[in-house]
Backbone as CSV, one residue per row, in Angstrom:
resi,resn,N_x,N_y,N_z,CA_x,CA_y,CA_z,C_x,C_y,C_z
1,UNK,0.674,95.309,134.326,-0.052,94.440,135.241,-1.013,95.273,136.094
2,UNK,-2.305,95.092,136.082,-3.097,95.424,137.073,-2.877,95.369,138.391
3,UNK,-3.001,96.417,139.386,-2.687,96.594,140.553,-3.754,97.331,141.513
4,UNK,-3.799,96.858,142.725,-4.294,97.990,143.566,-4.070,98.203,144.603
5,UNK,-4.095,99.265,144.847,-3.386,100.301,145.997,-4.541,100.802,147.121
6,UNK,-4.335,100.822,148.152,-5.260,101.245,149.537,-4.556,102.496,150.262
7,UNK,-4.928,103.561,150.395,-4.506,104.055,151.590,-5.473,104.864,152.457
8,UNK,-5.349,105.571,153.683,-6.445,106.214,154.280,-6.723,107.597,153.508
9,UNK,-7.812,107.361,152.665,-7.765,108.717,152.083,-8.825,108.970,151.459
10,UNK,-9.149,110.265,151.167,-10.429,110.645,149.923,-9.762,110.970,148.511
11,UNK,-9.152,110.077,147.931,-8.672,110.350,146.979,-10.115,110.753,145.642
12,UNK,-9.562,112.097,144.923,-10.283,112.877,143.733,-10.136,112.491,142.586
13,UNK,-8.681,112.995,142.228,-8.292,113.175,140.695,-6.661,112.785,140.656
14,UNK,-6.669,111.893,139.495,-5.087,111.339,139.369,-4.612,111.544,138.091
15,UNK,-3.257,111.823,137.888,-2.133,112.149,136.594,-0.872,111.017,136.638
16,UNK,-0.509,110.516,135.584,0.210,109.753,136.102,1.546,110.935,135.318
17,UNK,2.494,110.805,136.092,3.607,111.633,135.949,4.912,111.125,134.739
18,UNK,5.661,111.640,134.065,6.683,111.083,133.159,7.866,109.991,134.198
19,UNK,7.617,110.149,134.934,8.602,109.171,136.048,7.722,108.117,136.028
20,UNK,6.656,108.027,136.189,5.581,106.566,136.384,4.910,106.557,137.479
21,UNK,5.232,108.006,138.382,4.500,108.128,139.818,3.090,108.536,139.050
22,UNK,2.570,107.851,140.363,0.595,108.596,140.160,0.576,109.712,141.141
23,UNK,0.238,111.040,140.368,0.328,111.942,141.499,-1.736,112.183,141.351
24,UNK,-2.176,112.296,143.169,-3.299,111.616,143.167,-3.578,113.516,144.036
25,UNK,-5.222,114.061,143.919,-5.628,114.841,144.483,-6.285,113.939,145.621
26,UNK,-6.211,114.639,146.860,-6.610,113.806,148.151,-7.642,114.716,149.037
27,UNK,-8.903,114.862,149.130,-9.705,115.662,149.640,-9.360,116.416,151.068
28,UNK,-8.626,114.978,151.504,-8.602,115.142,152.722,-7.044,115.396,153.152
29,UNK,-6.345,114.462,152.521,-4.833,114.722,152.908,-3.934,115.553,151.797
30,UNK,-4.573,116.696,150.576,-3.961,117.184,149.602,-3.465,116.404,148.834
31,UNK,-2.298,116.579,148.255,-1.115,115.777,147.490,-0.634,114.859,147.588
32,UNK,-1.025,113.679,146.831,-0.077,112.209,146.887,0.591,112.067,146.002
33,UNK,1.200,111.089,146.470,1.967,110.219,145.108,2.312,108.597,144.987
34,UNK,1.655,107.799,144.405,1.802,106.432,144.708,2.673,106.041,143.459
35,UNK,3.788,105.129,143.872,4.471,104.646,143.328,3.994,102.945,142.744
36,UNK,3.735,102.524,141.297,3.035,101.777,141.016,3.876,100.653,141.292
37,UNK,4.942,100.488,141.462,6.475,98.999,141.302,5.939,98.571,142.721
38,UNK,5.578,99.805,143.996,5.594,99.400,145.442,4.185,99.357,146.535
39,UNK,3.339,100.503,145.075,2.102,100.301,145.890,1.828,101.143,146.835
40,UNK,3.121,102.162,147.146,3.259,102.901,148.604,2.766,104.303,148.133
41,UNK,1.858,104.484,149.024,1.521,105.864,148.991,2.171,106.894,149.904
42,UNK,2.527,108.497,149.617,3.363,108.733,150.223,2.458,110.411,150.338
43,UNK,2.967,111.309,151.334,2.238,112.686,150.839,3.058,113.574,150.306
44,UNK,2.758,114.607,149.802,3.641,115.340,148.635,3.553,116.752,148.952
45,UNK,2.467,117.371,149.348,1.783,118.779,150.026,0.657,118.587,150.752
46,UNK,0.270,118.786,151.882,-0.855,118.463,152.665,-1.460,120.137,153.186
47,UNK,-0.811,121.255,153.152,-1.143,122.544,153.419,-0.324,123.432,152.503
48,UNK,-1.091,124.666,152.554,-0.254,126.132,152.092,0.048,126.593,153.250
49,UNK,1.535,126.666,153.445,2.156,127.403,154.944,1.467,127.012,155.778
50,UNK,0.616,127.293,157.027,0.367,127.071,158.284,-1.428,126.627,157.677
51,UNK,-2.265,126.628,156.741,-3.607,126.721,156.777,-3.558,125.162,155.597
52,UNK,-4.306,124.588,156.253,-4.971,123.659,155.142,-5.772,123.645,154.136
53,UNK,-5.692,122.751,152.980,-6.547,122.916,152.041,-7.830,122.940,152.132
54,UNK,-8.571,123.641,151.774,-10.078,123.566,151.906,-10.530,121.918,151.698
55,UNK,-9.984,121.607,149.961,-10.512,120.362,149.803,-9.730,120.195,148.348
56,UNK,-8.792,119.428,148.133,-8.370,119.663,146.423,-8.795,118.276,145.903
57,UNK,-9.230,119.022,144.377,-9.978,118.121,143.691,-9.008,117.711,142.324
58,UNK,-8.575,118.266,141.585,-8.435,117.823,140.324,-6.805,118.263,139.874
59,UNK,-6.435,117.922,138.830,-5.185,118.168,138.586,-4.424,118.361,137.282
60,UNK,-3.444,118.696,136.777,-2.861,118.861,134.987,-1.747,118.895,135.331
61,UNK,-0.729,118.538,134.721,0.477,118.234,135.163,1.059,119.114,133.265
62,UNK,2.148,120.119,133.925,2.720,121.112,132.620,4.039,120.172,131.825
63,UNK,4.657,120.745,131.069,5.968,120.031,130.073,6.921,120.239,130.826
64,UNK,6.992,121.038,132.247,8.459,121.537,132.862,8.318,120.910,134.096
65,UNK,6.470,119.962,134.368,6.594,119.497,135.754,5.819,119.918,136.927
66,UNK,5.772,121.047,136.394,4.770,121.894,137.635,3.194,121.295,137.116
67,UNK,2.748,120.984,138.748,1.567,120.537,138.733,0.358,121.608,139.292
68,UNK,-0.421,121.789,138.718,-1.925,122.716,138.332,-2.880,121.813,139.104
69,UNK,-3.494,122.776,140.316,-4.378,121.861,140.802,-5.457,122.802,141.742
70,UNK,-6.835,122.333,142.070,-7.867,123.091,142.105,-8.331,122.290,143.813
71,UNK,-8.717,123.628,144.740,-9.155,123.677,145.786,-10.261,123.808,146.103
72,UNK,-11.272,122.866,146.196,-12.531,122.931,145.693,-13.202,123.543,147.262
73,UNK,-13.176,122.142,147.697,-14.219,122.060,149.528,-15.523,122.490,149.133
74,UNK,-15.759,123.259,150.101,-17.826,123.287,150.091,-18.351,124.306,149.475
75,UNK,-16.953,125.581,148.182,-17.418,126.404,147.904,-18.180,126.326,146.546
76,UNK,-18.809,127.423,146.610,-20.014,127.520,145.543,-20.385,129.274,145.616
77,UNK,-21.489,129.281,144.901,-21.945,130.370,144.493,-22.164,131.796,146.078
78,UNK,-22.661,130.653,146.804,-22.577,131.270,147.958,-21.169,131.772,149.199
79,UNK,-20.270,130.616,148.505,-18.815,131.156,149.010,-17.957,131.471,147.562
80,UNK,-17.762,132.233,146.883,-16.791,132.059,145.913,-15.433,132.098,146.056
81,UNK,-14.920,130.874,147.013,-13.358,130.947,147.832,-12.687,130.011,147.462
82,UNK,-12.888,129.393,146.297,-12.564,128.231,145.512,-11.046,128.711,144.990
83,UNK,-10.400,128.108,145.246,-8.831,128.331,144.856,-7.723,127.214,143.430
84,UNK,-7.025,127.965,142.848,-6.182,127.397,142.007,-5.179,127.714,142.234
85,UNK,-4.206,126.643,142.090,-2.857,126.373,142.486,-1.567,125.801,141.776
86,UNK,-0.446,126.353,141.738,0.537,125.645,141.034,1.744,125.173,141.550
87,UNK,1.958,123.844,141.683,3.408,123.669,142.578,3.963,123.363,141.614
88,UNK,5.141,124.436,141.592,5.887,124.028,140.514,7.273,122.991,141.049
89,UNK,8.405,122.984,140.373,9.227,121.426,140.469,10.122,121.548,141.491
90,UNK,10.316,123.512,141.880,11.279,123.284,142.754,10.413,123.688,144.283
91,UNK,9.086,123.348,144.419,8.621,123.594,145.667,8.233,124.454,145.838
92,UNK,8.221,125.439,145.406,7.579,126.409,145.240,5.992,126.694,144.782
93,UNK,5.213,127.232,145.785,3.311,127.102,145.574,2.979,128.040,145.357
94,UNK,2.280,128.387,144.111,1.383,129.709,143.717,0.402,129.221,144.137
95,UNK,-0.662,130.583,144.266,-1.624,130.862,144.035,-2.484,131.784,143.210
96,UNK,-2.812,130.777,142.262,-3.122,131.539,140.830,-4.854,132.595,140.968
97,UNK,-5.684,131.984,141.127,-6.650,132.563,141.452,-7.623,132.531,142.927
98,UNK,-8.203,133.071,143.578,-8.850,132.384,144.917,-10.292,133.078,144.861
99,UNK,-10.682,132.918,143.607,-12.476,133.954,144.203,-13.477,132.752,142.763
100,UNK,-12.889,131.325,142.913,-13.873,130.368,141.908,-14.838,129.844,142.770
101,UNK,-15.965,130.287,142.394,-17.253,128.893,142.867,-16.862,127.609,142.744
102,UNK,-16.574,126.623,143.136,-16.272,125.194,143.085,-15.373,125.021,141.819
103,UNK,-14.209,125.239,141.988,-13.335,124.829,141.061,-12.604,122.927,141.363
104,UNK,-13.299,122.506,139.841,-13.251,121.374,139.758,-11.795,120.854,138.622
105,UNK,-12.640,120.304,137.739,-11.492,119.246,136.587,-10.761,120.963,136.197
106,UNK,-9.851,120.680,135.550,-8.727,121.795,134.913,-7.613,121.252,133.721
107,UNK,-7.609,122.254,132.748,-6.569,121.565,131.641,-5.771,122.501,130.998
108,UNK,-4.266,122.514,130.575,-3.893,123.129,129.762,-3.885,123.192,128.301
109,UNK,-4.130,124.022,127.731,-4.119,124.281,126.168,-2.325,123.529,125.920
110,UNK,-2.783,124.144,124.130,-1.589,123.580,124.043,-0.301,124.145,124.332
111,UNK,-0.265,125.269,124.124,1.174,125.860,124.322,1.027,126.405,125.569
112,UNK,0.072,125.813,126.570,0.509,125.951,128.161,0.143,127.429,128.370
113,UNK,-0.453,128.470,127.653,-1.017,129.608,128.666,-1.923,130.389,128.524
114,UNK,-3.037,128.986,128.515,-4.356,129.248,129.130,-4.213,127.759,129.509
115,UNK,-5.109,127.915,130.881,-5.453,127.559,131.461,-6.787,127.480,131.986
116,UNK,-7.750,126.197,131.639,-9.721,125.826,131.437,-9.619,125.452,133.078
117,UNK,-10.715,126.298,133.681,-10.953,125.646,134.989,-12.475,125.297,135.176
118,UNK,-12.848,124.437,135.564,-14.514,123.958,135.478,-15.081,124.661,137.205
119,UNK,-15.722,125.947,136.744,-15.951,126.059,137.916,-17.509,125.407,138.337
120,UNK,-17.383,124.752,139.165,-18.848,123.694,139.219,-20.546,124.270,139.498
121,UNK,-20.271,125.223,140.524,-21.305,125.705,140.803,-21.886,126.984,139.985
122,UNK,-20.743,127.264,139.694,-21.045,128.951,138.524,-21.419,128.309,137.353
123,UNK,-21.336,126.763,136.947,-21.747,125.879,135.835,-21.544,126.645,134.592
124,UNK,-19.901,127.316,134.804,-18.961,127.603,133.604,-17.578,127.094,133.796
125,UNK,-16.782,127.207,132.354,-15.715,126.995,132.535,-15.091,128.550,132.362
126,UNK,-13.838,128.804,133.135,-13.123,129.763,133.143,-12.090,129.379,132.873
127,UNK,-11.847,130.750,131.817,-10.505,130.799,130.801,-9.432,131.729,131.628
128,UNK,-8.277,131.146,132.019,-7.414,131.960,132.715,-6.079,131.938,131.880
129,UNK,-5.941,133.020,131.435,-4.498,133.109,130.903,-3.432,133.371,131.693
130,UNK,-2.081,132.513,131.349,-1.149,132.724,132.245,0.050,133.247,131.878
131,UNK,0.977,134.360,132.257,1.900,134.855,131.949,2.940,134.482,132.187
132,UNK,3.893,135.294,131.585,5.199,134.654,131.492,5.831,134.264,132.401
133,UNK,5.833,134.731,133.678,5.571,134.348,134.800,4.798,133.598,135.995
134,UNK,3.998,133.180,135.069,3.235,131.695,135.877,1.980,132.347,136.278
135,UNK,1.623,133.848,136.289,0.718,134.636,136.675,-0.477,134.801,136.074
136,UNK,-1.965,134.949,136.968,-2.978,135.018,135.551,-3.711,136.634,135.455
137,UNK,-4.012,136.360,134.078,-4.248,138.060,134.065,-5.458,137.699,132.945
138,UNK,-6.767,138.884,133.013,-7.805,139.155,132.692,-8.386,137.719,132.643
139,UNK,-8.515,137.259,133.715,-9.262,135.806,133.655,-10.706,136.281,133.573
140,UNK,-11.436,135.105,132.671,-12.282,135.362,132.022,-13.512,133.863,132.202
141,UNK,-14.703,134.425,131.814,-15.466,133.213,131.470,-15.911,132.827,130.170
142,UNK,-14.999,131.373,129.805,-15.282,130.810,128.037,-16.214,130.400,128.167
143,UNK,-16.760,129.473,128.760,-18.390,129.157,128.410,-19.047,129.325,129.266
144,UNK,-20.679,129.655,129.311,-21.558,129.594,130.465,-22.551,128.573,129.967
145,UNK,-22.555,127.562,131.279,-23.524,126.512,130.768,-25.066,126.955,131.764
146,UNK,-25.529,125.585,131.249,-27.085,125.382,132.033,-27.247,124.296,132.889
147,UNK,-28.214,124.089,133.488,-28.814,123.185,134.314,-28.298,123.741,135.685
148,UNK,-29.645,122.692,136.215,-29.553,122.795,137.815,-29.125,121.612,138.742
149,UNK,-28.949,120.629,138.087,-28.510,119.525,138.883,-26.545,119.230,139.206
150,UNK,-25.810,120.245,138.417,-24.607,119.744,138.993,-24.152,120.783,138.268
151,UNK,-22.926,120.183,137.293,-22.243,121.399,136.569,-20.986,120.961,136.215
152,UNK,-20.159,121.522,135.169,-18.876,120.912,134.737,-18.009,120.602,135.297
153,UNK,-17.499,119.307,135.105,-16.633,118.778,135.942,-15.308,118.514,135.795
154,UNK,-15.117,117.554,135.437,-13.599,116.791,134.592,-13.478,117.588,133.274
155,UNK,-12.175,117.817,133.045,-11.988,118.344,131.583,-10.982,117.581,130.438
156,UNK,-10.957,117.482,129.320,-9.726,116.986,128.639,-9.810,118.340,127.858
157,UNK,-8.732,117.940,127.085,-8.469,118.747,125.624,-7.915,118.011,124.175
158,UNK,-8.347,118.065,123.056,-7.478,117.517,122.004,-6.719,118.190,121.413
159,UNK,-6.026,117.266,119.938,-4.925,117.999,119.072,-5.104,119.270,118.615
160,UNK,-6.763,119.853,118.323,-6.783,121.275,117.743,-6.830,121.955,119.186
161,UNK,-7.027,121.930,119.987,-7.380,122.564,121.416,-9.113,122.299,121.758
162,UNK,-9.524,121.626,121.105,-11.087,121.799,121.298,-11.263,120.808,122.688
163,UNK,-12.254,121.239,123.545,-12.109,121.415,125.114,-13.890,120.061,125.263
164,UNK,-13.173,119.501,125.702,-13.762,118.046,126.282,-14.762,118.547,127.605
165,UNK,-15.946,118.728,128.128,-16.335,119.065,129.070,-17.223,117.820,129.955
166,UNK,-17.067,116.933,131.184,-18.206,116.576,131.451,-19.096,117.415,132.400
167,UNK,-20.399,117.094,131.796,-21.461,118.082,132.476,-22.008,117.133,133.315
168,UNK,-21.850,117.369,134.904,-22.563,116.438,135.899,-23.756,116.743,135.846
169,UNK,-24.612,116.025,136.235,-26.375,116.085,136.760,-26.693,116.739,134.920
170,UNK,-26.324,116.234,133.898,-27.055,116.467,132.958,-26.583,115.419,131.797
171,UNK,-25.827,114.618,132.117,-25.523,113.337,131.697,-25.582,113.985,130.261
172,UNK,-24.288,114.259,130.033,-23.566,114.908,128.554,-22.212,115.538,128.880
173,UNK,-21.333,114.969,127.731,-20.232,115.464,127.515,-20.159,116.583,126.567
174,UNK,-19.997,117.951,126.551,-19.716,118.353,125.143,-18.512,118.645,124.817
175,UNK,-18.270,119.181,123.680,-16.753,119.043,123.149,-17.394,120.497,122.464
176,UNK,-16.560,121.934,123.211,-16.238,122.984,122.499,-15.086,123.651,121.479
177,UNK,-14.836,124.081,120.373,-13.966,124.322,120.212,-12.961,125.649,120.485
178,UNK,-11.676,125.867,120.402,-10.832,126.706,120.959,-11.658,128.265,121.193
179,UNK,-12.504,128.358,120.326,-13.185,129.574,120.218,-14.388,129.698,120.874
180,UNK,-14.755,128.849,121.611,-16.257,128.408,122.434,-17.404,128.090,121.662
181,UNK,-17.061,127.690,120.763,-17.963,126.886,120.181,-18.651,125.290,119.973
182,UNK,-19.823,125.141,120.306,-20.090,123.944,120.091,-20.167,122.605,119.478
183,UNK,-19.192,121.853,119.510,-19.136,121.045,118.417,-20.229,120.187,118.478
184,UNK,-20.003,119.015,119.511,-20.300,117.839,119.894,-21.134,117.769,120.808
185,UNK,-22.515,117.071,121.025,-23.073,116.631,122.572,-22.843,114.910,122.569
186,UNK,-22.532,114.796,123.928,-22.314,113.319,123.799,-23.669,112.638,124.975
187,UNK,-24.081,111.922,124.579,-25.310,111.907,125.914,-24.879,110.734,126.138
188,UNK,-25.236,110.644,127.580,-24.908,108.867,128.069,-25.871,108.423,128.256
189,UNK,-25.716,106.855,127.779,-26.602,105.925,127.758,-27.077,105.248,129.087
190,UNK,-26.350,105.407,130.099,-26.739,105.290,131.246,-26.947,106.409,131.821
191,UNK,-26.673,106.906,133.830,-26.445,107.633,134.270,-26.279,109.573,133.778
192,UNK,-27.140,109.951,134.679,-26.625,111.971,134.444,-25.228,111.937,134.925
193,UNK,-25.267,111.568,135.747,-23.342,111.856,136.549,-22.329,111.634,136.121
194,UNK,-22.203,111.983,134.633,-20.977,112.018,134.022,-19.620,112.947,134.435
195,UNK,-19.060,112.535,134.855,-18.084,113.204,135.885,-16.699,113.415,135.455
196,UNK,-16.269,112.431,134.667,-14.957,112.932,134.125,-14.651,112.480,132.779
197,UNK,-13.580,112.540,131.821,-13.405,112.495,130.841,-11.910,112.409,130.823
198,UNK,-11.492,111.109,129.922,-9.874,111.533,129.137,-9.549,110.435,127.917
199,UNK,-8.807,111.044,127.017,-8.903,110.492,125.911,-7.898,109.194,125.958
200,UNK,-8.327,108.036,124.998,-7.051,106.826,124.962,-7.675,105.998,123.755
201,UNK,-7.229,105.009,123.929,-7.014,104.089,122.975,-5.888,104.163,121.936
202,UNK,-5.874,103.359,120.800,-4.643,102.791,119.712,-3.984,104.287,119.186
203,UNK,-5.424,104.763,118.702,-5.103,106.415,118.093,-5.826,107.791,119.176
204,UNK,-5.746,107.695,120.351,-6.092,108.760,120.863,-7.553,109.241,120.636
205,UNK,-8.197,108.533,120.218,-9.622,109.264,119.290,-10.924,108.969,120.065
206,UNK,-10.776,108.116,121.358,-11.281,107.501,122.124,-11.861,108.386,123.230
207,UNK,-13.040,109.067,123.601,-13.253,109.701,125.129,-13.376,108.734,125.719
208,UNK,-13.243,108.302,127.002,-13.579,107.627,128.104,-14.601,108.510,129.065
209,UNK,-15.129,108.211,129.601,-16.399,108.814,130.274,-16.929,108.235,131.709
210,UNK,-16.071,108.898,132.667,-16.947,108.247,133.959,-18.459,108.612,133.937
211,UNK,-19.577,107.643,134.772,-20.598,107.944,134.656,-20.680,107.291,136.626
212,UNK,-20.926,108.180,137.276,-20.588,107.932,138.959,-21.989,107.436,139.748
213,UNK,-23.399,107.519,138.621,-24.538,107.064,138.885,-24.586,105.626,138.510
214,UNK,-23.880,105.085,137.780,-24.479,103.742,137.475,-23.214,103.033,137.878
215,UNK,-21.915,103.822,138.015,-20.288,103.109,138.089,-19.844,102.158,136.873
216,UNK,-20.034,103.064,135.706,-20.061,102.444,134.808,-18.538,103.649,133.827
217,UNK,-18.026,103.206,133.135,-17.036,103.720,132.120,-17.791,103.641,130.801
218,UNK,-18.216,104.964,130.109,-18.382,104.851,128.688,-17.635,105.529,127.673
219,UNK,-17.644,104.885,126.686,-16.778,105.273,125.547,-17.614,105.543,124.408
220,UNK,-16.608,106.841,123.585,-17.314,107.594,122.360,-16.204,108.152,121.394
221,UNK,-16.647,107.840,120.280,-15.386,107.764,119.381,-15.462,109.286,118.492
222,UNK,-14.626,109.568,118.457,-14.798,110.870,117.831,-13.448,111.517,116.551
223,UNK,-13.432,112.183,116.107,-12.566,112.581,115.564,-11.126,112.834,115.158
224,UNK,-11.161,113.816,116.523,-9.873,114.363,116.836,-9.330,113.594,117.519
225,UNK,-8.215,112.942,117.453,-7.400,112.884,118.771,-7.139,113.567,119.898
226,UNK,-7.277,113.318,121.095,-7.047,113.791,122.287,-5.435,114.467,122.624
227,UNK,-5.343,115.377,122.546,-3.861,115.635,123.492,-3.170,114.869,124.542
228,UNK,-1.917,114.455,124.231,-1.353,113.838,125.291,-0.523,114.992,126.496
229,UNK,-1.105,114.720,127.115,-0.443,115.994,128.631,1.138,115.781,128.357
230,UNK,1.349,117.052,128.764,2.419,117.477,128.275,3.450,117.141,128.857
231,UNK,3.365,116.584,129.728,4.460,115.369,130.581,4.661,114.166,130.037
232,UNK,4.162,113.763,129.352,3.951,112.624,128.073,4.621,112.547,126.748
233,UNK,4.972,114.132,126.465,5.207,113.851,125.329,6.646,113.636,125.142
């Protein structure tokens, strides 16, 4: 049943969790979680120790629970203080990286260690591998894009690992594969502000496509099936 929910907030980016909670990124108040049976929104993390979040934007939720999530606020090329984060199940908060230009959408591969972060203003995505210990080491940049009007945003991933990108202010999705290669451009028929991306329908084969200039949802059918997050499966 269709529902909707209000609370005081700048809500970003939402996952819905294997319990049925929506765990929601909140610009302003961090970490939510709305329960869909009650409608109630509740907070979940609102700071790291004594300092608040800059601004968190986006989110990936792992197979053990721990949720992956990106601290965006006003940084960019000129601040590179953009932070990534992991709360894992027993409360416990890493901090995985803290020197990203606008770290936006984020996704895990499949076997969970790498980790795609869209950094917005550096208008690449960064490949962070994570160790056995939840730790990242020789983080790297997988793709470097172009344009001047925005920069990658929302991310998915599918069944081979090939990496779903929306490119804001250039109104195109592309779809790289595991190796950074180009498969796919998807251009929208409306709006540049293609902003996020995630796969659905009967067989998974479905992108969905926010487009935040016209407030429109577009869809593009493609190949592969999309990965189901790993809390899903």
């Amino acid at each position: 049943m269709p529902f909707q929910a209000a609370y005081d907030g700048e809500p970003n980016g939402l996952k819905i969790a294997r319990d049925g909670r929506i765990v929601i990124t909140d610009y302003r108040r961090g970490l939510m979680t709305l329960d869909p049976a009650s409608g109630k929104v509740t907070s979940m993390l609102e700071r790291r120790w004594s300092e608040r979040f800059k601004g968190i934007n986006d989110l990936v939720l792992a197979s053990n629970g721990d949720i992956y999530f990106t601290d965006q606020g006003q940084t960019g090329m000129h601040d590179p203080t953009g932070r990534v984060y992991r709360l894992r199940v027993d409360g416990t908060l890493d901090q995985i990286v803290n020197n990203v230009p606008s770290p936006n959408g984020l996704v895990l591969n499949g076997s969970e260690h790498i980790l795609y972060v869209a950094a917005t203003r550096g208008n690449a995505i960064w490949r962070i591998p994570l160790m056995p210990d939840g730790t990242a080491s020789k983080v790297g940049i997988f793709i470097q894009l172009s344009g001047s009007l925005g920069g990658p945003d929302g991310l998915a991933i599918d069944e081979q690992d090939n990496l779903a990108i929306a490119h804001a202010g250039l109104g195109t999705d592309w779809i790289f594969s595991r190796l950074g290669e180009p498969l796919y451009r998807i251009r929208s028929c409306e709006g540049l502000a293609t902003t996020n991306v995630a796969y659905g329908g009967p067989d998974n084969k479905s992108l969905y496509i926010t487009e935040s200039e016209s407030g429109c949802v577009l869809v593009a059918r493609l190949p592969v099936a999309g990965r189901l997050m790993a809390s899903h499966r």
